[in-house]
N, C-alpha and C positions, 0 to 999 in steps of 0.2 A: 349166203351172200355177204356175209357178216368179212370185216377184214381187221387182222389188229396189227398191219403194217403200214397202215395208215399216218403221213404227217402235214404240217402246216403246211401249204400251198399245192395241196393234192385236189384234185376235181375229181369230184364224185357224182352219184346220179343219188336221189332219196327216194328211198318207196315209200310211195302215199299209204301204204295199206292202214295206217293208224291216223292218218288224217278225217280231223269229224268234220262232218261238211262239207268234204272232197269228192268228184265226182271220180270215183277209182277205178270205173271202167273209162271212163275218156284218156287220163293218164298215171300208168301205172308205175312212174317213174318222172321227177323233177330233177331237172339240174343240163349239163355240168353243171357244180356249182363247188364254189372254193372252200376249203378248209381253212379257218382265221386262226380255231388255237384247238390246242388239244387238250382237254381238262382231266383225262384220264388214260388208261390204254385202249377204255373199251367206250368213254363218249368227245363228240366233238361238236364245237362252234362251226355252224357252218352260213356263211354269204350268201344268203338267200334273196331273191329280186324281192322289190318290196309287196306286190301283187298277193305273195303266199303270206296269208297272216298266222303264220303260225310259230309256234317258238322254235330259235333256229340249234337248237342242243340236243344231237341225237344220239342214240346208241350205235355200236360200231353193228351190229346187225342189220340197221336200216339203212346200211350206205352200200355201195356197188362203184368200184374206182370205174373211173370215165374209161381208164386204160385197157381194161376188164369188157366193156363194151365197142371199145373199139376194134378191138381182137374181133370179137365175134361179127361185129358187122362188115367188117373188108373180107370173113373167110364167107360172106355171105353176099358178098358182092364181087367176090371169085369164082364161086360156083355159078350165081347167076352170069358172067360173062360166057361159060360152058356148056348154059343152058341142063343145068343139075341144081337138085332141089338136097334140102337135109332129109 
């Protein structure tokens, strides 16, 4: 899920999987949430609501572009208008 085409003002989803304290079966996934700076190729700043207390500087591994998700969900709300499952 990792992306290294990732730039400033990109919306991404974060996967909780490394969050301590995080209920990861409730959501397995935070965001949209904006990209502020890029501090590497492979970690970035990210706009996190204030809610998650957590540091907001992750690796490019824990991020998933919003774009990426949106794809999948309209080809999944095309099929359901067909009454077809994946």
């Amino acid at each position: 899920m990792g992306n290294t085409e990732l730039e400033v003002g990109d919306l991404v989803f974060v996967i909780t999987a490394n969050f301590k304290g995080f209920n990861k079966l409730k959501e397995k996934f935070i965001g949209p949430s904006k990209i502020v700076e890029k501090l590497s190729n492979i970690s970035y700043r990210i706009e996190l609501p204030v809610k998650y207390q957590v540091h907001n500087v992750f690796h490019s591994s824990l991020l998933s572009s919003s774009y990426e998700n949106d794809s999948v969900m309209s080809l999944v709300e095309l099929l359901s208008m067909f009454n077809l499952q994946l």
